[in-house]
C-alpha positions, 0 to 999 in steps of 0.5 A: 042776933044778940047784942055780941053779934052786933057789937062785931057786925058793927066794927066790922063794917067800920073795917070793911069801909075804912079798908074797902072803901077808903084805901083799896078803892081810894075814896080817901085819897088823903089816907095816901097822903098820910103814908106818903108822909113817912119820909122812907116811902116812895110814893110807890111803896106808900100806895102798896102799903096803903093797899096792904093795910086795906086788904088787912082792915078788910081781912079783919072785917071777915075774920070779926064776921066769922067770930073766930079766936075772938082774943086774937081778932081784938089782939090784931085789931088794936095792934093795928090801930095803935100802929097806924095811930102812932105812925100817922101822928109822928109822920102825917099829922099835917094831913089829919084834920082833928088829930085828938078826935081821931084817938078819941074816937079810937080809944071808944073803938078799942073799947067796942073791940073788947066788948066784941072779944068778951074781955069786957062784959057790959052787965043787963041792968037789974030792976029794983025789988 
C-alpha cells in the first residue's frame, strides 16, 4: 500500500466515524444539538438532516476507498466541511466546545484531502551528495 492509499484510508475512517458512528448511530448526540440549533428546523427535520449528513460522510468513506474521480471526492468533501463548518459556527456554536480547534483541525484535513486527490504532491526527500 503506498503513502496515497494511505492518506485516503486514513480520512476515510475519519468519515466513516464521524458519519457512521457519531450521526446514523448517535454516539454524538451533541451533533443533534447543532443542527437542532438552526432555528428553521424542527426537531424532526433537524434529526433527517443529521441522518442525511451521515449517510453522505459514509458515502464519502466509500467513494475515498474506491479512489474514483479523486478531484471530484476532494471537491465534495470540502464542500462539505465548509458547509457544515459555517453552518455550525453561525447557528450552534453554543454546542461546539472549541469552536477555533475545530477549523484548525479542518484546514489540517482539507490539506490531507489534496494530498489524497493528487493536488498537492509531498516530495521524498533527497539525500545530500
Amino acid at each position: 500500500m503506498n503513502g496515497l492509499h494511505l492518506v485516503r484510508a486514513a480520512l476515510a475512517l475519519v468519515w466513516l466515524y464521524q458519519g457512521f458512528w457519531c450521526k446514523l448511530l448517535g454516539f454524538a448526540p451533541h451533533q443533534e444539538n447543532v443542527v437542532q440549533a438552526v432555528p428553521f428546523f424542527s426537531a424532526p427535520t433537524a434529526h433527517l438532516i443529521l441522518l442525511a449528513l451521515g449517510m453522505t460522510e459514509t458515502l464519502l468513506a466509500v467513494w475515498l476507498l474506491a479512489g474514483w474521480r479523486p478531484r471530484w471526492a476532494a471537491f465534495a468533501q470540502i464542500a462539505l466541511l465548509v458547509g457544515m463548518n459555517t453552518a455550525g459556527l453561525i447557528f450552534g456554536r453554543a454546542f461546539i466546545p472549541d469552536p477555533a480547534g475545530m477549523v484548525v483541525q479542518n484546514l489540517a484535513f482539507i490539506m490531507l484531502i489534496l494530498i489524497a486527490a493528487g493536488e498537492v504532491r509531498i516530495a521524498a526527500p533527497t539525500t545530500p551528495s
